[in-house]
C-alpha positions in Angstrom: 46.1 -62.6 -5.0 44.5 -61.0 -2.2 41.1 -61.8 -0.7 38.9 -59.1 -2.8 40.8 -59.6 -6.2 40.3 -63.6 -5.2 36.5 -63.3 -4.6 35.9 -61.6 -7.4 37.5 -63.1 -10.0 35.2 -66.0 -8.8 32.0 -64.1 -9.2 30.0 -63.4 -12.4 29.3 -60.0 -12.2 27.2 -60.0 -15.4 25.0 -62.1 -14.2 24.6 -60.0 -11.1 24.2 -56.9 -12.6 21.3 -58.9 -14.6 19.6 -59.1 -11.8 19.7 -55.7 -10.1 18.7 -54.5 -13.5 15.5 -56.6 -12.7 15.6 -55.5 -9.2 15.4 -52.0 -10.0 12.6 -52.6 -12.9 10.7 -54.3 -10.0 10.6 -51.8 -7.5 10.6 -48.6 -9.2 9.1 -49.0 -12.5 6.0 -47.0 -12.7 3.3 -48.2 -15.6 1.3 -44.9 -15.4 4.3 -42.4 -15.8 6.9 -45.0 -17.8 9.6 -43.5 -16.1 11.0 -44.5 -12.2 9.7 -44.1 -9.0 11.7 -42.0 -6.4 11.4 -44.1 -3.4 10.5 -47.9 -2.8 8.4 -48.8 -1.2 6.2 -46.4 -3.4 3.7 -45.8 -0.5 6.2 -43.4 0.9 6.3 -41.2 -2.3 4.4 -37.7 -1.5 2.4 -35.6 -3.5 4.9 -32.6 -2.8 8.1 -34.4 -3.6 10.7 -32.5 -5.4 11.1 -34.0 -9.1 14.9 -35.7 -9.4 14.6 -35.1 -12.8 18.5 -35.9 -13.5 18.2 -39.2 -11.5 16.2 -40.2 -14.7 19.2 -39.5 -16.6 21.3 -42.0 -14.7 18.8 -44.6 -15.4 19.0 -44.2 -19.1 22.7 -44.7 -18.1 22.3 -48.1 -17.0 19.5 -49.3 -19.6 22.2 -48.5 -22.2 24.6 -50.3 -19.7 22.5 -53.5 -19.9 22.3 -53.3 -23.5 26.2 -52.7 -24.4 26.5 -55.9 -22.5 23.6 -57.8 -23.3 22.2 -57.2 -27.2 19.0 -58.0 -25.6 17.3 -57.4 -29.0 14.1 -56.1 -26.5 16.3 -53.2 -24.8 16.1 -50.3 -27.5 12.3 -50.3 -27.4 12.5 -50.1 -23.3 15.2 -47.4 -24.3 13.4 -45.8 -26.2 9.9 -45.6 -24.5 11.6 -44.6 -21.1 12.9 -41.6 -22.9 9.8 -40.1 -24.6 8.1 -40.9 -20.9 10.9 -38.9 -19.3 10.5 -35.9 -22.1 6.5 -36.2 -21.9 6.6 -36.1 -17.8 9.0 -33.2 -17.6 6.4 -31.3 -19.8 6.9 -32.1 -22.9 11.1 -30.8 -23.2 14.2 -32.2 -22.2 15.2 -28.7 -21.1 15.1 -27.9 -17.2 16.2 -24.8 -14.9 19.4 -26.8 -14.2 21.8 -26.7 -16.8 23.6 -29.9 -15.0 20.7 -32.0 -15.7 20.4 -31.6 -19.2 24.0 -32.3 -19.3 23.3 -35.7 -17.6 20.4 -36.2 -19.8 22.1 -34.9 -22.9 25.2 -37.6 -22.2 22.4 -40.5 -21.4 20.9 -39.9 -24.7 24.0 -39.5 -26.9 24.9 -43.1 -25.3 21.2 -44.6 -26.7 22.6 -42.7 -29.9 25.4 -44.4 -30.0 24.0 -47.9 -29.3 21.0 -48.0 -31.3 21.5 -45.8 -33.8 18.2 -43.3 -33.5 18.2 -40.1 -34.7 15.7 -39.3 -32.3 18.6 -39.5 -29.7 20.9 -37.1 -31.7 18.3 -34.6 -32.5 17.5 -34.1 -28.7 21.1 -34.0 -27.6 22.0 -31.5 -30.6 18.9 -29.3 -29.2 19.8 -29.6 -25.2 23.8 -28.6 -26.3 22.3 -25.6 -27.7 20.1 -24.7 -24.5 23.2 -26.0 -22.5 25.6 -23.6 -24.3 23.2 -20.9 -22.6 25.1 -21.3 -19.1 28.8 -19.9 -20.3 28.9 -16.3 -19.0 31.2 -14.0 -17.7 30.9 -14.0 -13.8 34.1 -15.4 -12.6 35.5 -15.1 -15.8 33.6 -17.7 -17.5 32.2 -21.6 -16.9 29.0 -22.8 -17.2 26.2 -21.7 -14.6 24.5 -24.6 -12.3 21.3 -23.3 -13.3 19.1 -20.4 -15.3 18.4 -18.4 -12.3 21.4 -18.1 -10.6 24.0 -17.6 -13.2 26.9 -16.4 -11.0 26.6 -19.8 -9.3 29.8 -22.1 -11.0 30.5 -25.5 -10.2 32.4 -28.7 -11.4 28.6 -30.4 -11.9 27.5 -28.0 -14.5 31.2 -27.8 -16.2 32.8 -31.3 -16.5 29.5 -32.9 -17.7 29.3 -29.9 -20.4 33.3 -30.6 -21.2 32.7 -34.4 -21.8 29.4 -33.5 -23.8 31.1 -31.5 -26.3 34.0 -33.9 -26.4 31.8 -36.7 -27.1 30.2 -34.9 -29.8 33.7 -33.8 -31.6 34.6 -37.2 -32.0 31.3 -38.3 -33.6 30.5 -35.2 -35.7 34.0 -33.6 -36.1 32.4 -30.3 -35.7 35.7 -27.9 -34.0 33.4 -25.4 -32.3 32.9 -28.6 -30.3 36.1 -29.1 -29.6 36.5 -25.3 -28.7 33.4 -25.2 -26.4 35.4 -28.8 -24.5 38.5 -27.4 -24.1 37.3 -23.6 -22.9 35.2 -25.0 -20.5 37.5 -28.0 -19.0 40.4 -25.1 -18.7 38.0 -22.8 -17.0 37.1 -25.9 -14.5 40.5 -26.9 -14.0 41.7 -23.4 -13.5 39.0 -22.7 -10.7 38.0 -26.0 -9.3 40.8 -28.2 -9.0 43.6 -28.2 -6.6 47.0 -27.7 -8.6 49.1 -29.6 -6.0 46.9 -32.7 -5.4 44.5 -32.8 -9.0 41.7 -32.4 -6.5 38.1 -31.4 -7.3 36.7 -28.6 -5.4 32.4 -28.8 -6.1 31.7 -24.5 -6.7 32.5 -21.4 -6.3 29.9 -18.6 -5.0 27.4 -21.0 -4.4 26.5 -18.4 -1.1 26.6 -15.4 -2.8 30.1 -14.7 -1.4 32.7 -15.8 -3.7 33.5 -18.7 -1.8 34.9 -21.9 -2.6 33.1 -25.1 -1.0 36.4 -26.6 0.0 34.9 -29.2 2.2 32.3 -30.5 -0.2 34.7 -33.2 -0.9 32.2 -35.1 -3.7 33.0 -38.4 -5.2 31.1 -37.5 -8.6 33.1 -34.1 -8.9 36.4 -36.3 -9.4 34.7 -38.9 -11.7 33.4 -36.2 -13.8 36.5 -34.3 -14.4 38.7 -37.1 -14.7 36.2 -38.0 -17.2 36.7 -34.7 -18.7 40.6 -35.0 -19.4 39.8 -38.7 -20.6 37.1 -37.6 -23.5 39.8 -34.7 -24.3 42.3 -37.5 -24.4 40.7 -39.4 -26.6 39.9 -36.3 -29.1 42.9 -34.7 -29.5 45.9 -37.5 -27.7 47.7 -35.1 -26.0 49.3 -36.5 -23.0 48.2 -33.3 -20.5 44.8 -34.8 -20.3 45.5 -38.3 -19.7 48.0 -37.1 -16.8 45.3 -34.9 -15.3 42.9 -37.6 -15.6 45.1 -40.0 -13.8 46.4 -37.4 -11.4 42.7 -37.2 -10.1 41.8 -40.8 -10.1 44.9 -41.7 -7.7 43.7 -38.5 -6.0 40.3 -39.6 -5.4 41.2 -42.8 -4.3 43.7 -42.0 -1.9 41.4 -39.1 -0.6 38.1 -40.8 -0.4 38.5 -44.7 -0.2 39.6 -46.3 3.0 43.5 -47.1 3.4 42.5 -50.5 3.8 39.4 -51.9 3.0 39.3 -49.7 -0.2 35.7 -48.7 0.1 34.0 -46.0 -0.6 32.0 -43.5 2.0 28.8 -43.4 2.7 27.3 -40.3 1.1 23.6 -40.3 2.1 20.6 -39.7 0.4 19.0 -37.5 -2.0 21.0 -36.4 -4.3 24.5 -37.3 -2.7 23.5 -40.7 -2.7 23.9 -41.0 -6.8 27.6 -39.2 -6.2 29.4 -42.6 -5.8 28.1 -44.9 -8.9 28.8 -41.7 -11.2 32.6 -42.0 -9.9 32.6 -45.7 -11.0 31.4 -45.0 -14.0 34.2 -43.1 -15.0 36.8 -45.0 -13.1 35.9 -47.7 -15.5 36.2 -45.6 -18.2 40.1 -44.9 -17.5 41.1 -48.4 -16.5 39.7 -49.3 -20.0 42.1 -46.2 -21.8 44.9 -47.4 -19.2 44.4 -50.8 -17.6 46.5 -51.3 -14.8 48.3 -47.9 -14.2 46.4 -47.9 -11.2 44.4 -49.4 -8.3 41.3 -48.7 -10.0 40.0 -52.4 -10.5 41.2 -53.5 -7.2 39.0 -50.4 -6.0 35.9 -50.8 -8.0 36.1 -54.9 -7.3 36.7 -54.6 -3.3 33.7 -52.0 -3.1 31.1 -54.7 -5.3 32.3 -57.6 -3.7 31.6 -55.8 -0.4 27.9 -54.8 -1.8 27.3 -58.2 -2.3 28.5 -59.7 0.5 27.1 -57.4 2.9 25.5 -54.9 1.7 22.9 -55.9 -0.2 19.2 -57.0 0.7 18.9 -60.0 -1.2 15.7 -61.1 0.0 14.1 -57.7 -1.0 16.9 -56.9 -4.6 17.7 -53.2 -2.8 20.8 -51.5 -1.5 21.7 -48.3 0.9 24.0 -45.8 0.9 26.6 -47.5 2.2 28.1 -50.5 0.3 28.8 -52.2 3.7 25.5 -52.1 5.4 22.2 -53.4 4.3 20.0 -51.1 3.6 16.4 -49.8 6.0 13.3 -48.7 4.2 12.9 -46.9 2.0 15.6 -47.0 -0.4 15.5 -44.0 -2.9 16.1 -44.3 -7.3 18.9 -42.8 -6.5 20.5 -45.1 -4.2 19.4 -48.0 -5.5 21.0 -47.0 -9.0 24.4 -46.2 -7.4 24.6 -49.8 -6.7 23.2 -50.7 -9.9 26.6 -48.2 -11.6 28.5 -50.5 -9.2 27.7 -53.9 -10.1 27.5 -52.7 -14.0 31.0 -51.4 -13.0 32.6 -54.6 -11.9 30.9 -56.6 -15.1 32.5 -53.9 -17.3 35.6 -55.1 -15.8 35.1 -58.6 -15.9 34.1 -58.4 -19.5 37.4 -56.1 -20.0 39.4 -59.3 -18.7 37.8 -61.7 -21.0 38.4 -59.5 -24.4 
């Protein structure tokens, strides 16, 4: 056994990911809104700053995280409060210009759906897939747009998230224009976005106006989300295609983006690149639950969270930075601090895997 698998199969990683699950109530819970704050130390949030309305999203993500693992009989009322704050503070909708954040949105809620049981949750996903559906068009011979005003603008964000939302709601509904909508908009991505030879995922096409491909936006989350893709198609329909493009990817992305030998992951920054890396956990975890073992993924997932925690993590403060290896400086933005959070969640979901 070597030194990361060693170290963490000594470490409870539920009990960790408790805590940065307190951590991030701590710092960026905010009473007046319900929802989180986008940077802690709050005293550096400006009046002007742009709303990350799909980092609320990811947050839903990992309240339904704590409470798939948990039962914590007090987590579907924090569930469902954060929600209605998030729908009341983005005016009163879960719709938004970006057709990728409703996706993210629409996936965080069917999750609480699936846990608790709610209609609410179903009725607001069923209404978002219906705005969502809005973004298929016929520049570049289909896919979904990134967002409602600029509709000739395609990327792997706005598609794979779409193709794992339909997916997801074929296999609880059975409805086949589902299934259609999943598969025409996975073949559309993998046809334009994805290198044949490797199983690569290119981010967009025409993002400049030119027709371009942004071949050296080389994303962590656009390989997590299309894997993720083939996996939900997997599971719907069992043909083998999509499991071997979604494993194609994974050992793609890991031998692409994660250091030969220490396994980690890069540092991505801030902003929005700095929620890319947890969202590539999150379905890395997924496939080594479908396929355990085929590949490195739990070495991976358990070399990058035993790094956080070794050295990467404030401890004294409960925060993290955009790299897994360093601790972080102030402030620390949601975003961040919840791909750490998708990290730690990650490596629990693993060690509870091994337990079953």
């Amino acid at each position: 056994m070597d030194i990361f698998a060693e170290a963490s199969a000594q470490a409870d990683w539920k009990a960790r990911a408790d805590w940065f699950q307190r951590c991030l109530q701590q710092h960026y819970y905010n009473e007046e809104t319900g929802i989180m704050n986008q940077w802690f130390p709050k005293a550096h949030i400006r009046p002007d700053d742009n709303f990350y309305y799909w980092w609320q999203a990811h947050v839903m993500d990992v309240l339904v995280d704590a409470y798939e693992r948990t039962g914590d009989p007090a987590a579907p009322l924090r569930i469902r409060e954060f929600s209605r704050c998030l729908r009341a503070y983005n005016g009163g909708t879960f719709s938004h210009n970006y057709y990728d954040d409703m996706e993210w949105t629409a996936l965080a809620l069917l999750r609480a759906y699936q846990a608790t049981g709610e209609e609410e949750y179903k009725n607001a996903v069923l209404e978002l897939w219906s705005d969502i559906q809005t973004a298929w068009n016929s520049h570049f011979g289909g896919g979904m747009a990134w967002k409602k005003d600029q509709l000739d603008y395609k990327n792997t964000p706005a598609n794979a998230p779409a193709a794992i939302l339909a997916a997801r709601l074929y296999g609880l509904f059975r409805d086949p224009e589902d299934l259609e909508w999943a598969v025409r908009i996975y073949e559309w991505n993998k046809a334009h976005l994805v290198d044949p030879g490797s199983g690569f995922v290119w981010d967009g096409i025409n993002r400049l106006g030119d027709g371009q491909i942004d071949y050296d936006w080389e994303f962590t989350y656009c390989q997590g989300v299309f894997l993720g893709a083939a996996l939900e198609l997997y599971r719907v329909i069992g043909e083998q295609q999509y499991a071997d493009d979604a494993l194609r990817t994974a050992d793609t992305s890991i031998r692409r983006l994660c250091h030969p030998v220490t396994f980690m992951l890069p540092d991505e920054g801030v902003d929005d690149t700095g929620l890319f890396k947890g969202i590539l956990i999150r379905y890395w975890v997924q496939l080594e639950k479908q396929f355990p073992g085929t590949l490195s993924i739990r070495k991976v997932i358990l070399a990058n969270a035993h790094a956080l925690w070794t050295k990467g993590l404030d401890h004294e403060l409960g925060l993290c930075g955009p790299s897994w290896e360093h601790k972080p400086l102030l402030p620390v933005q949601l975003s961040v601090q919840l791909s750490g959070l998708m990290l730690l969640e990650g490596a629990a979901a693993l060690e509870n895997q091994r337990n079953e």
